[in-house]
Steps between C-alpha positions, in 0.01 A plus 500: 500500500307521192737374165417798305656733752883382531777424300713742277197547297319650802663848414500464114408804330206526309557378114826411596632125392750510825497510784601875680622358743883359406778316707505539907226752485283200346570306795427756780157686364296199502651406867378807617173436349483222664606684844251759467167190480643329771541844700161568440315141541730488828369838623749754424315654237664847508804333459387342214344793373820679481718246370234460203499902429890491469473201255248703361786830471719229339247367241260793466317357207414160693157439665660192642622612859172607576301171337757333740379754776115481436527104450695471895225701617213274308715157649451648861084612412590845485316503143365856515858612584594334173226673361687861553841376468435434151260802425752718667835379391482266221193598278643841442849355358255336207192502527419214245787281619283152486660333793425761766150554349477120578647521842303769584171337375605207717511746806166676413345134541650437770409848665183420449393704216442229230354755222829710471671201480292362212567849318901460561472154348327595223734785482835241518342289262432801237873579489646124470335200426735252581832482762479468892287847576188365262509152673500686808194706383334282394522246797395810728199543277401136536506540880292757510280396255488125642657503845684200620258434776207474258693251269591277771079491673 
């Protein structure tokens, strides 16, 4: 599972310096996290969908259950699934959140639809410059503006 996505700091609150999540509650969120991408890359995607929406009751303010969600469903190629996981459950939590602008720019490419992606990038990259959702950015704008396959012929 991606790094940015687990740990205590997975369910930090926005501007805070610790983590929400405290003691035995620390322990279990992130399992369940983890439960919900393997549900989901194994198939059992309602399941998974479920356990991320009661994370999500738990931690209303966090996009991360459904990055988690929309990144299972990229692993197994479902990338326009992504796509609406994260337009129709994350986005709306914070819209400007930089790392689920950059995970859903990484499912736009993979979707197929390489100009939205471009504008999310440029989108991530306007609200942080450095830190793990700009690297991602801009390593999804290099693909599409150099593709692997043409580097490599």
């Amino acid at each position: 599972m991606h790094p940015f996505l687990m740990g205590p700091n997975a369910f930090k609150k926005r501007g805070d310096a610790e983590p929400v999540s405290q003691g035995r509650e620390a322990e279990v969120l992130p399992l369940l996290l983890q439960a919900a991408v393997l549900g989901a890359t194994f198939g059992f995607r309602e399941e998974a969908k479920t356990i991320c929406a009661k994370l999500s009751e738990i931690r209303p303010d966090s996009e991360i259950p459904w990055i988690a969600l929309a990144y299972a469903q990229m692993s197994v190629g479902k990338h326009r699934q992504a796509v609406k996981v994260l337009e129709k459950y994350a986005l709306p939590r914070n819209p400007d959140h930089p790392l689920t602008q950059a995970f859903l720019a990484l499912a736009l490419k993979l979707a197929g639809d390489p100009g939205r992606a471009r504008v999310t990038c440029d989108r991530v990259l306007r609200i942080e410059t450095t830190g793990p959702a700009a690297d991602m950015a801009r390593a999804i704008r290099t693909e599409i503006t150099n593709p692997v396959s043409r580097r490599i012929s």
